[in-house]
C-alpha positions in Angstrom: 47.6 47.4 -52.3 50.2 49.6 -50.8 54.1 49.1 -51.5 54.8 47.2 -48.5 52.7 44.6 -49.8 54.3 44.4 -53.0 57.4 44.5 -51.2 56.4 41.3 -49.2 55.5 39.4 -52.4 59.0 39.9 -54.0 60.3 37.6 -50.9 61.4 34.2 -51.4 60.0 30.9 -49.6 62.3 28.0 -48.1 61.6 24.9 -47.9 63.0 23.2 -44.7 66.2 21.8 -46.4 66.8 25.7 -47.0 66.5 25.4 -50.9 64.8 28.8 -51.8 62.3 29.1 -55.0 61.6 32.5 -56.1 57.9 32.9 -57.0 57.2 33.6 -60.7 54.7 37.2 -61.5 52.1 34.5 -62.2 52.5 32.7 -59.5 52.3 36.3 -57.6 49.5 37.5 -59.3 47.7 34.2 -58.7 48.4 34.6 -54.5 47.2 37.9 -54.2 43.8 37.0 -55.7 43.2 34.5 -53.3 43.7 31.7 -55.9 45.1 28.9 -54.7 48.7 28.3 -55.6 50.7 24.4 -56.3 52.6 23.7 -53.7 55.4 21.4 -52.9 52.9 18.8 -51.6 51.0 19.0 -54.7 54.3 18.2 -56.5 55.0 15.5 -54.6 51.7 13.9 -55.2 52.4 14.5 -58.9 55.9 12.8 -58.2 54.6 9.8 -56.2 52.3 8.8 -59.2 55.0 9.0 -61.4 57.4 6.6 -59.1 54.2 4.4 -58.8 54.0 3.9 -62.5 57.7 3.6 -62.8 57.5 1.0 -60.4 54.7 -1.1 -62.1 57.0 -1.0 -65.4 59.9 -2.2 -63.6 57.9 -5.0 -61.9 57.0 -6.2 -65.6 60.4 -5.9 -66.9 61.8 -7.6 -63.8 62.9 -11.5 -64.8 61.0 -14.3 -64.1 63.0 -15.5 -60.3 63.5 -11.7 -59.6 59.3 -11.9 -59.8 59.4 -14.8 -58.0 61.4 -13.2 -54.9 59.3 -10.1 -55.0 56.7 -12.0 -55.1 57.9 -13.8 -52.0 59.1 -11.0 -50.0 55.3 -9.9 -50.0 54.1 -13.3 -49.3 57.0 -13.2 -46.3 55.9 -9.8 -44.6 52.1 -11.0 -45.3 53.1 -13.8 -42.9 54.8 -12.0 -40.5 52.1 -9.5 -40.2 49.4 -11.8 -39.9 51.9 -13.8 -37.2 52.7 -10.7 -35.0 49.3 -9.6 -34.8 48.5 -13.1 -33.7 50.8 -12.7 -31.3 49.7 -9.3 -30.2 46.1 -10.5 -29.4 47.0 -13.3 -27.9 49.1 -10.6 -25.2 46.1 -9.0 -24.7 44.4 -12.1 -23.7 47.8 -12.7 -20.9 47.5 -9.0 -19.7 44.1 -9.5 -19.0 44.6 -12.6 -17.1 48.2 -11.2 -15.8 45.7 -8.5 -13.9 43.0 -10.8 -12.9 45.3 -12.8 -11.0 47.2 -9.6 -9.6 43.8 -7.9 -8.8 41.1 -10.1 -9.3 40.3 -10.3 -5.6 41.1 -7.0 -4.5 38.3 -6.2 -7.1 35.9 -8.4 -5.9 36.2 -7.3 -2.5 35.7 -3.2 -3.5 32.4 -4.7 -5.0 31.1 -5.7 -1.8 32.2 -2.6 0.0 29.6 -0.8 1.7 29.6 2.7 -0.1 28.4 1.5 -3.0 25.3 3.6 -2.3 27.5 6.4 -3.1 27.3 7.3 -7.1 30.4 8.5 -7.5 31.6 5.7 -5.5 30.3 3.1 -7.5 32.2 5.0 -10.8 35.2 5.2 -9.4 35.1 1.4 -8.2 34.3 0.4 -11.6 37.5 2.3 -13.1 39.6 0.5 -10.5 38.0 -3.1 -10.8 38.1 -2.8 -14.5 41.8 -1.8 -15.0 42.5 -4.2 -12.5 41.4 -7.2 -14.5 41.7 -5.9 -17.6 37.8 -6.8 -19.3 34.3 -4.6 -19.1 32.7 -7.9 -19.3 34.3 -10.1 -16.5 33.4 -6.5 -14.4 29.8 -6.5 -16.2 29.6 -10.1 -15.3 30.3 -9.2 -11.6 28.0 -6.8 -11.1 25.2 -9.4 -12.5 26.4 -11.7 -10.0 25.7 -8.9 -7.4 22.8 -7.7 -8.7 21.0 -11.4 -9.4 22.0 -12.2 -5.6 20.0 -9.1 -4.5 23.8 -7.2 -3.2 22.9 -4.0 -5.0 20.1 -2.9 -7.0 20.1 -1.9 -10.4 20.2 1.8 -9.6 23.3 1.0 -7.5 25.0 -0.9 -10.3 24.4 2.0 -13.2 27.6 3.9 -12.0 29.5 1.1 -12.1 28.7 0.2 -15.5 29.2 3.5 -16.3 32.9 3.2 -14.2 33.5 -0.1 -16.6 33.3 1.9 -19.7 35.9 4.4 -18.9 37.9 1.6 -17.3 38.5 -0.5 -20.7 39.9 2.1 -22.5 42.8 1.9 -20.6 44.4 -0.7 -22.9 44.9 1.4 -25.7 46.4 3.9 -24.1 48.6 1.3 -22.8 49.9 -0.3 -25.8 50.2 3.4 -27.5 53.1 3.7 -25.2 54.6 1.2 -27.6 55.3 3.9 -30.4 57.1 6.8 -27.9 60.1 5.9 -29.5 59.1 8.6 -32.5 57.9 11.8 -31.5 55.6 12.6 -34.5 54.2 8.6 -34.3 53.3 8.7 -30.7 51.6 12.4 -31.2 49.2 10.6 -33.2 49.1 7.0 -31.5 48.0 8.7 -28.3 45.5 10.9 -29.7 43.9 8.1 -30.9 44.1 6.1 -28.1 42.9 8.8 -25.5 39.7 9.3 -27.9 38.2 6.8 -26.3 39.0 7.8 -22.6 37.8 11.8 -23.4 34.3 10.3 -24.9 33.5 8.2 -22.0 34.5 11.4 -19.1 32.2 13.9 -21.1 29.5 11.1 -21.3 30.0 10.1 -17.5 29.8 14.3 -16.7 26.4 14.6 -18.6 24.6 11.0 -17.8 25.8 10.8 -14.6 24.3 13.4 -12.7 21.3 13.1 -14.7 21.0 9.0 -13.5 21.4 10.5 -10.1 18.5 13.2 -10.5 16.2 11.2 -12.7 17.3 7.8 -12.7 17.3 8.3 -17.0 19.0 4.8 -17.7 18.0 2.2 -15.2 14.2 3.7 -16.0 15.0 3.5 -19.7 15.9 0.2 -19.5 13.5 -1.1 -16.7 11.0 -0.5 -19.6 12.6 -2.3 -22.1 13.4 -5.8 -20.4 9.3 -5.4 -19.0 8.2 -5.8 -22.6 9.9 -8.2 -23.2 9.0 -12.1 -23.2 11.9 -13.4 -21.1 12.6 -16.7 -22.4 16.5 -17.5 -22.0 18.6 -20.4 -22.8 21.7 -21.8 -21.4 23.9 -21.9 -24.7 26.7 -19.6 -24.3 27.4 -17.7 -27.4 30.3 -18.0 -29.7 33.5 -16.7 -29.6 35.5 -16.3 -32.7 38.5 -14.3 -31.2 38.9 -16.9 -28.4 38.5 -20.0 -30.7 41.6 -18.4 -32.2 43.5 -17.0 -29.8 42.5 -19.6 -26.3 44.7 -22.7 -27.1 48.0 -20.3 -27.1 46.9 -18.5 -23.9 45.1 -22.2 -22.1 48.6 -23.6 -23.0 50.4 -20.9 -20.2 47.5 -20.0 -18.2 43.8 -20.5 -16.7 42.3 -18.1 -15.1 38.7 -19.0 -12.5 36.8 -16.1 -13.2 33.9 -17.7 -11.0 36.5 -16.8 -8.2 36.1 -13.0 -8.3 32.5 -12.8 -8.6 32.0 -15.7 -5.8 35.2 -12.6 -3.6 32.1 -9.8 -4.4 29.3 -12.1 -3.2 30.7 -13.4 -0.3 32.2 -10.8 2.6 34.9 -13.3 4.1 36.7 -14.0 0.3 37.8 -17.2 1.4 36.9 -18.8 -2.2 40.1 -20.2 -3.2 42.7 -19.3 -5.8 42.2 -17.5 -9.4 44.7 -19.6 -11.1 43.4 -22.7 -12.0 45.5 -25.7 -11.5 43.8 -29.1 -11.2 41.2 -29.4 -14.4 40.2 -33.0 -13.7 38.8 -33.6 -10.2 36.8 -36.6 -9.1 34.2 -37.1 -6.0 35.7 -40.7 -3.9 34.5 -41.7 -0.7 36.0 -41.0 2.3 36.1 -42.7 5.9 36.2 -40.3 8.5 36.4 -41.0 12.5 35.1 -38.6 15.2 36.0 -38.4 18.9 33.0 -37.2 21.2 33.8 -36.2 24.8 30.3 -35.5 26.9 29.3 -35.0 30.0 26.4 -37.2 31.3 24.6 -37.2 35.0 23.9 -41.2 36.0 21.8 -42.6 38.9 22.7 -45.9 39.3 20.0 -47.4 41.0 18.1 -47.2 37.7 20.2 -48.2 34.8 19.0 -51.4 33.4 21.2 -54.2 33.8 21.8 -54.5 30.6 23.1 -50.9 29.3 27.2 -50.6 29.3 26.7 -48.1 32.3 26.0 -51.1 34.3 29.5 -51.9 35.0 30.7 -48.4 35.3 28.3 -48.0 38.2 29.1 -51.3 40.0 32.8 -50.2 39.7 31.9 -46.9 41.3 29.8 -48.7 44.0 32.6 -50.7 44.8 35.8 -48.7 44.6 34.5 -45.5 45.9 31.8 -46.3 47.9 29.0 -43.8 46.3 25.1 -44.2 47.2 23.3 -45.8 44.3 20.4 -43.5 44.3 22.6 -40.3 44.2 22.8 -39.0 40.8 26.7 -38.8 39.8 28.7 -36.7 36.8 30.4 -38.4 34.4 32.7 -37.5 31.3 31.9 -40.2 28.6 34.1 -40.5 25.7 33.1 -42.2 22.7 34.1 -42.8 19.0 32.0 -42.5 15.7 32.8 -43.9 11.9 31.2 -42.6 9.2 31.8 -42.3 5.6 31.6 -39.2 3.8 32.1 -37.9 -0.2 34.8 -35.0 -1.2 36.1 -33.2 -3.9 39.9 -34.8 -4.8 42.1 -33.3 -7.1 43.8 -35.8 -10.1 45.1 -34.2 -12.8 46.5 -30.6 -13.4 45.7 -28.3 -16.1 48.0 -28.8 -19.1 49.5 -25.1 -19.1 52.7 -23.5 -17.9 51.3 -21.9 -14.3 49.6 -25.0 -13.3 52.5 -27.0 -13.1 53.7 -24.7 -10.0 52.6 -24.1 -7.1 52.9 -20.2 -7.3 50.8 -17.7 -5.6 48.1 -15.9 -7.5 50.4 -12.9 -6.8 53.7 -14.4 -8.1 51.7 -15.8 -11.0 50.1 -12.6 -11.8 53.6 -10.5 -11.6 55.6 -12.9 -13.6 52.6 -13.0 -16.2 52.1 -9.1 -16.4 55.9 -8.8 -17.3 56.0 -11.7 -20.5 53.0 -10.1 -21.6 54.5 -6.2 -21.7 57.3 -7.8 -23.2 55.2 -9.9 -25.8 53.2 -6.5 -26.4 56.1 -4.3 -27.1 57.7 -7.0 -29.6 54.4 -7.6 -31.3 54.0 -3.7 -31.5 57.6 -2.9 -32.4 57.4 -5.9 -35.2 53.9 -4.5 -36.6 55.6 -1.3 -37.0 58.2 -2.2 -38.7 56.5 -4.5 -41.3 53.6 -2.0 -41.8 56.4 0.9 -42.3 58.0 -1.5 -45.0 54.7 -2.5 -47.1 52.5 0.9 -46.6 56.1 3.4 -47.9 55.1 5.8 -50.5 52.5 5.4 -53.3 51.0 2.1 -51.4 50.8 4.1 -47.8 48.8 7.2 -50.0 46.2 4.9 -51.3 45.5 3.2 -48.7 45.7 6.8 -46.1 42.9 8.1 -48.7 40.8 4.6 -49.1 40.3 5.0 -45.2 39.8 8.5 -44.6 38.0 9.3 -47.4 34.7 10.3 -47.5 31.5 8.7 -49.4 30.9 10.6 -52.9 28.7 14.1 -52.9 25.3 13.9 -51.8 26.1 11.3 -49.3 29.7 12.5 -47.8 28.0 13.0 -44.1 27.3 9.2 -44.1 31.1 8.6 -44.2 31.5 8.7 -40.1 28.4 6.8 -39.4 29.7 4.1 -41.8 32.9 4.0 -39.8 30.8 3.3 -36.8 28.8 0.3 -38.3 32.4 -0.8 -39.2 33.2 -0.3 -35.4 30.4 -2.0 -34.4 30.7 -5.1 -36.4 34.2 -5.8 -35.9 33.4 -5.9 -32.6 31.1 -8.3 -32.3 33.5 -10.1 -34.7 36.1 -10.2 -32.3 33.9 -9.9 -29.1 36.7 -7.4 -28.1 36.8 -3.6 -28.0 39.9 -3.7 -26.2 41.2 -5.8 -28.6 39.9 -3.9 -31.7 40.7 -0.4 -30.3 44.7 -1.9 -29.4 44.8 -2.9 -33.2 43.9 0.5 -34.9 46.1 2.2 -32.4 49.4 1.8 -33.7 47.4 2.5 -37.4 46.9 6.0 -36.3 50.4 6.2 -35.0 51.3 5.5 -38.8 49.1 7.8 -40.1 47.4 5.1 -42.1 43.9 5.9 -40.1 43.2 9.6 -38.7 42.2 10.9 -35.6 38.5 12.2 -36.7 38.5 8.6 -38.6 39.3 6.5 -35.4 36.5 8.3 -33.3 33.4 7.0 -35.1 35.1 3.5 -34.8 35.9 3.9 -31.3 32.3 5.0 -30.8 31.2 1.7 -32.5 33.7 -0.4 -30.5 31.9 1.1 -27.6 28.9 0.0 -28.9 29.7 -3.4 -30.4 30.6 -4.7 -26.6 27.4 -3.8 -25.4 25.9 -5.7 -28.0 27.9 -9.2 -27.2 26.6 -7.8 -23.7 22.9 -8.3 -24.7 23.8 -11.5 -26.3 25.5 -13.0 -23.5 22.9 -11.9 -21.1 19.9 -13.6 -23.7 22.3 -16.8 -22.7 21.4 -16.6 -19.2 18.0 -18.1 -17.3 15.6 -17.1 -14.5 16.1 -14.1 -12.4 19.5 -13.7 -13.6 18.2 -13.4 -17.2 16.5 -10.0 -16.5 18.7 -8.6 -14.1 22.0 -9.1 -16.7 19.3 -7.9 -19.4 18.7 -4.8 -17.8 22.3 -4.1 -16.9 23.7 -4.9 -20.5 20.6 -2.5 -22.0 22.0 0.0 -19.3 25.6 0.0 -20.9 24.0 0.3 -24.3 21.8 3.0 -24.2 24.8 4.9 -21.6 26.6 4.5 -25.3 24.3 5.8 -27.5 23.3 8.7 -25.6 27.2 10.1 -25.4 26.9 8.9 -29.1 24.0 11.4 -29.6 25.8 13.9 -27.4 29.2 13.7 -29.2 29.1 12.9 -32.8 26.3 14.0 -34.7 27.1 17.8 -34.7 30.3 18.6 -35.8 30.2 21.0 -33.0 30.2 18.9 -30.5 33.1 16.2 -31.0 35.0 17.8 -28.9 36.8 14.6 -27.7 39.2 14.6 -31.1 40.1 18.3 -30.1 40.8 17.1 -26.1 42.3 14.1 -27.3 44.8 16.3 -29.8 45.8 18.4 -27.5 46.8 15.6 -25.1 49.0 14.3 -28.2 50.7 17.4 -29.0 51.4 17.6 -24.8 52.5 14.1 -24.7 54.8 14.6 -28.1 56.8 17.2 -26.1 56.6 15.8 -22.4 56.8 11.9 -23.2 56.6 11.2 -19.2 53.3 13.0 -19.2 51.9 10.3 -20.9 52.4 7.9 -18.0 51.3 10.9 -15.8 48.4 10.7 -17.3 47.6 6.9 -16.7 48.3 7.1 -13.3 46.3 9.9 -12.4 43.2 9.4 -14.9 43.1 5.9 -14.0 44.6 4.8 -10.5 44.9 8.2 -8.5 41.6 10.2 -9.5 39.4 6.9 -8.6 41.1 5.9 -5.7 41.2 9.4 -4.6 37.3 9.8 -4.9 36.6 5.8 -3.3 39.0 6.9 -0.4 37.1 10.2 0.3 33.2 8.5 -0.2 34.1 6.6 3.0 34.1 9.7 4.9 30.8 10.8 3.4 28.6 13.1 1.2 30.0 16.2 3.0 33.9 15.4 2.9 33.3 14.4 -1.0 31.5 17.5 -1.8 33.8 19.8 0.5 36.9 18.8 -1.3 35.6 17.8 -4.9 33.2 20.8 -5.4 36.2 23.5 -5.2 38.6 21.4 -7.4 36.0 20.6 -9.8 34.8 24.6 -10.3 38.6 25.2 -10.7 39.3 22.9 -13.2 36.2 24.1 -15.6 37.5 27.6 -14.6 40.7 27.2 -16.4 39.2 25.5 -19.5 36.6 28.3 -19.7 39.3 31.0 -19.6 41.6 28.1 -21.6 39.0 28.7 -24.7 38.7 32.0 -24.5 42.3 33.1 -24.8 42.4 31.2 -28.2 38.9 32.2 -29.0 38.2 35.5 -27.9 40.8 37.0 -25.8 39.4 40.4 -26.1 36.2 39.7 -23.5 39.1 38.8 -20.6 40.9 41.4 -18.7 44.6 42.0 -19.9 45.6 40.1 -16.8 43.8 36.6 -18.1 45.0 36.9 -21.8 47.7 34.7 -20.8 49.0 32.4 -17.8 52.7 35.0 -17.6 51.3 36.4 -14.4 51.6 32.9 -12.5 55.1 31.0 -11.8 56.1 29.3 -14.4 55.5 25.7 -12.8 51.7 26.5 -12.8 51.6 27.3 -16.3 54.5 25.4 -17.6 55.8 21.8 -18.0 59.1 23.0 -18.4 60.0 22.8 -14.9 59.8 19.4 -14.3 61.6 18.5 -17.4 64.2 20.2 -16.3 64.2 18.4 -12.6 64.3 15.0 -15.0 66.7 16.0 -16.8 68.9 16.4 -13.8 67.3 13.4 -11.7 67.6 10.6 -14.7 71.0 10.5 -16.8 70.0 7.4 -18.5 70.3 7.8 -22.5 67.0 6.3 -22.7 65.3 9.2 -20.5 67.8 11.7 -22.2 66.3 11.0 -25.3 62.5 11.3 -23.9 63.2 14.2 -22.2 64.7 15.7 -25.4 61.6 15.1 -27.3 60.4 18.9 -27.6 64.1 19.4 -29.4 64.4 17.2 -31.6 62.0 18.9 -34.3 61.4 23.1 -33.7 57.9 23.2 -36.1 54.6 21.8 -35.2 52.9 19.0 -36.6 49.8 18.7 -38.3 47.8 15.7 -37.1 46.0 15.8 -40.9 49.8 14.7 -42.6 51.3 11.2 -41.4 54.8 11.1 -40.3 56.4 9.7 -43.5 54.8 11.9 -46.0 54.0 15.3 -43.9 54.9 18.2 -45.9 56.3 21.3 -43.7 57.0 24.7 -45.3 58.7 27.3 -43.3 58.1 30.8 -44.9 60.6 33.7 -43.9 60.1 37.1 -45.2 63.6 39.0 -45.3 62.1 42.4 -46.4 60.3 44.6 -44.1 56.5 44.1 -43.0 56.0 45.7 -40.1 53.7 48.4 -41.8 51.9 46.2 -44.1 48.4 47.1 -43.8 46.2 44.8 -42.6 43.6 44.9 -46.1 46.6 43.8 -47.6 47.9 41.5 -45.0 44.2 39.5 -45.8 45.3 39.0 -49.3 48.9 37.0 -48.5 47.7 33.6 -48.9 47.5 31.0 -46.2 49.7 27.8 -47.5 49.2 24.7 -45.6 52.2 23.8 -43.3 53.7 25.5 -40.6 54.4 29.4 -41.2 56.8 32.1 -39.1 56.9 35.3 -40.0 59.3 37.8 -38.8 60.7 40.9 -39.8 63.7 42.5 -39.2 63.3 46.7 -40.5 64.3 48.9 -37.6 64.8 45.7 -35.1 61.2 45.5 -34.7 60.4 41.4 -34.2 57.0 40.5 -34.8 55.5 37.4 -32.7 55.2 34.1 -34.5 52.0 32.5 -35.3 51.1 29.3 -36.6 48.1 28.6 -39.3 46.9 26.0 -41.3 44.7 25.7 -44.1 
């Protein structure tokens, strides 16, 4: 080892709080033979055991009503945990209706639009129909509806399952927004929200062109359901969440789903409102009268003496003279009595909407807002309590229980365990949305990781398909194979990206998309509603708008934007990976203007557009900390080492630069002999 490596090893490290340790010869020799060394968070594991035991002595020492109030305090927060997530599903349940009766029609009328024969079409109109009323399976339901009245084939209605998939996970992402308050939470809340959303967009860009080609999942599942002895029933199955949750949301609103699928099977949508209002009606008898007008040609010379025209002609003889055996026009009026039976409405649903006579519209936007603010209460609360209960020793044991994996030889079954657990609380609460919402602000905590979220999400995914099947097995006749077919569609659409995107560690390249869009939306808080708009209103509406012009207009204008975009990933992955294989042009984005590399620029024109504190203090979000964060560390218990070497290593060799050892936390090295600077760099363990 030369002298310049020696010389590096006599430096000191600093902590963050600037308190400097100097590294004992030991400790030295120990570094630079690649052992590894005890760091501060290895000390502070040691210390939190140490508090944990010091904490269980004081609890016995305590007296018997300082036990007692402890004891409460626990029992308190248990409460008010359970409460607020109550509370928090129940939202859910009022967003979801909030959008129905916002959007409920408008969806049902893009299901009967006529470019449904388009592919892409049909995905893009199940994003749209499925964030506009909130639930996979009222848009699941919908296409059934379609696809038992002979609307749309099955083919037709795969892309639109497909479209339903990616649509649901918009909810998460939503209610992730609940955490942006705290940079290093919200980091990690939207990575594990926008999981989801990457998995079902690399799934959609593998199965969806091979649907098109080969037609892989309507065929797959055609086979299925033929092998099958169809024998359904008409008993619904049961719903746990909703036997929960469905008194508090019947008791402020009722939403007629019926109404949107009768809107996608009937072109002129005239089907009546979404909100339900009257829930007792009755059938009564009615009395109705008719006036008839007609005109009638009479020759009076042979109407029978009898008939009531005999009198009319003998007054025409008389007063105007007219020959008897001339035919004559005459306008007969006449009135009819008949009774008939109708539909009366008697008594009004007992909830808070159906006392008024609002508009779905007015309804809907009055209900979207108590629900945001229900969700952001709920969330803020959840925080709060879990913040208060999971602090130091409690938080590490239960961070480790969950991300932990099984014991040597069966560690690899760890992730597909998660996914059974995804699966089954699904079909628990016959929910992925709801499910999915609830670990979300866990991962913001740090209490469930990223990589630990994504087999659960996966699962989720699954788990809905499943209530799916079961609900469709609850159907009879033709509907009962049709919503068979379509439910096997949306399963085996799910276990195929599962196949894809989990099982080789290679390939779960959704955690490393959905990272990156955490560390983005850490810095650039606004990007994160960016990114809603534009993954999940503008892209879909863009592509619907432009299938109406055709195949031609679609191609002419996706095709190029499409090649661009995997263009700048490609050259994205190889600038980290191997920059060497790209000209010295590509190695980085400096040769373009900043604003096509850069998301500086337009926090700057926010920063000089909105003076509010609130958007001060979102735009400030890339100052407030100047290291990076690890996604492995939670927020309250991340240990960050920053490293400075003071003497010179600007001729350090690189043999011995291998041997400096590689600490976990964020590193800067610099040096300062003869004013040479080197870059910084960033590692982890």
């Amino acid at each position: 080892m030369t002298d310049e490596g020696a010389e590096v090893m006599k430096s000191s490290f600093t902590k963050q709080n600037g308190n400097q340790t100097t590294l004992s010869d030991s400790e030295k020799a120990s570094r630079l033979n690649g052992k590894p060394l005890k760091t501060e968070k290895m000390d502070a594991e040691q210390t939190v055991q140490l508090e944990e035991d010091e904490d269980e002595e004081n609890f016995k020492d305590l007296p018997g009503h300082e036990k007692f109030r402890t004891v409460a305090i626990i029992i308190g927060k248990l409460t008010a945990f359970l409460a607020s997530l109550y509370f928090f599903i129940c939202s859910l349940g009022l967003l979801e209706a909030a959008f129905q009766l916002l959007g409920g029609k408008t969806a049902g009328k893009a299901f009967s639009s006529g470019v449904l024969s388009n592919p892409f079409a049909g995905l893009m109109i199940g994003v749209l129909a499925t964030v506009l009323v909130q639930s996979s399976s009222t848009s699941s339901s919908i296409v059934v509806t379609m696809v038992g009245s002979n609307i749309i084939p099955v083919e037709k209605a795969v892309p639109i399952i497909m479209g339903a998939n990616i649509g649901t996970s918009v909810t998460n992402t939503v209610v992730s927004l609940a955490q942006a308050t705290d940079r290093k939470q919200f980091r990690l809340a939207f990575a594990g929200a926008t999981v989801h959303d990457m998995f079902n967009w690399l799934s959609v860009l593998v199965l969806l062109p091979l649907e098109i080609a080969v037609g892989y999942l309507s065929w797959l599942s055609k086979a299925i359901v033929d092998t099958m002895g169809l024998e359904g029933n008409n008993e619904k199955t049961p719903d746990m969440l909703k036997a929960i949750t469905g008194p508090f949301i019947k008791s402020i609103v009722k939403v007629n789903k019926n109404i949107i699928s009768d809107v996608a099977a009937q072109s002129n949508g005239t089907v009546g409102d979404v909100l339900k209002r009257w829930c007792v009606t009755e059938e009564v008898e009615v009395n109705k009268t008719d006036s008839h007008e007609n005109q009638i040609t009479v020759q009076c010379d042979q109407v029978n003496a009898s008939s009531p025209m005999a009198s009319v002609c003998d007054d025409l003889v008389a007063s105007k003279g007219i020959d008897p055996s001339s035919p004559v026009q005459l306008e007969v009026g006449y009135v009819s009595m008949y009774a008939t039976f109708e539909m009366r409405n008697v008594e009004r649903c007992h909830n808070l909407f159906a006392q008024t006579d609002l508009s779905d519209a007015a309804a809907g936007g009055i209900l979207l807002i108590l629900a945001l603010i229900l969700i952001m209460t709920t969330l803020y609360l959840i925080v709060k309590i879990l913040n208060s209960m999971l602090s130091g020793s409690v938080s590490k044991m239960i961070r480790r229980t969950i991300n932990s994996d099984l014991p040597d030889p069966f560690s690899f079954l760890t992730g597909y365990l998660a996914l059974l657990v995804g699966v089954g609380m699904t079909i628990l609460v016959q929910s992925s949305s709801v499910f999915t919402s609830t670990l979300t602000p866990l991962v913001g905590l740090g209490i469930v990781s990223v990589e630990r979220m994504y087999p659960m999400t996966l699962g989720s995914n699954v788990g809905t398909t499943v209530t799916a099947i079961l609900a469709a097995l609850s159907q009879s006749g033709d509907t009962l194979k049709h919503a068979l077919q379509i439910a096997m569609c949306h399963l085996f659409f799910n276990l195929s990206g599962i196949l894809l995107f989990y099982p080789v560690p290679f390939m779960r390249w959704p955690i490393a998309m959905a990272k990156a869009l955490g560390r983005t939306t850490a810095k650039h808080r606004w990007f994160a509603i960016f990114y809603l708009i534009a993954m999940f209103v503008v892209l879909p509406g863009s592509v619907f708008a432009l299938s109406f012009a055709g195949w031609v207009v679609l191609t002419a204008v996706a095709l190029p934007i499409l090649l661009l975009f995997l263009t700048v990933i490609l050259i994205n992955v190889l600038q980290r990976k191997k920059p060497g294989v790209l000209p010295a042009v590509l190695r980085n984005w400096e040769f373009l203007p900043l604003c096509f590399h850069s998301l500086k620029p337009i926090d700057r024109l926010i920063e000089l557009t909105c003076r509010c504190r609130f958007c001060q203090t979102l735009q400030h979000a890339a100052k407030d900390s100047g290291e990076d964060f690890d996604f492995d560390d939670a927020p309250n218990n991340a240990v960050e080492v920053s490293e400075n070497f003071a003497s010179s290593t600007a001729n350090v060799s690189n043999e011995d630069r291998e041997l400096l050892p590689v600490t976990e936390g964020a590193f800067t090295i610099s040096s300062g002999m003869n004013g040479v600077h080197n870059s910084a760099f960033n590692e982890r363990l």
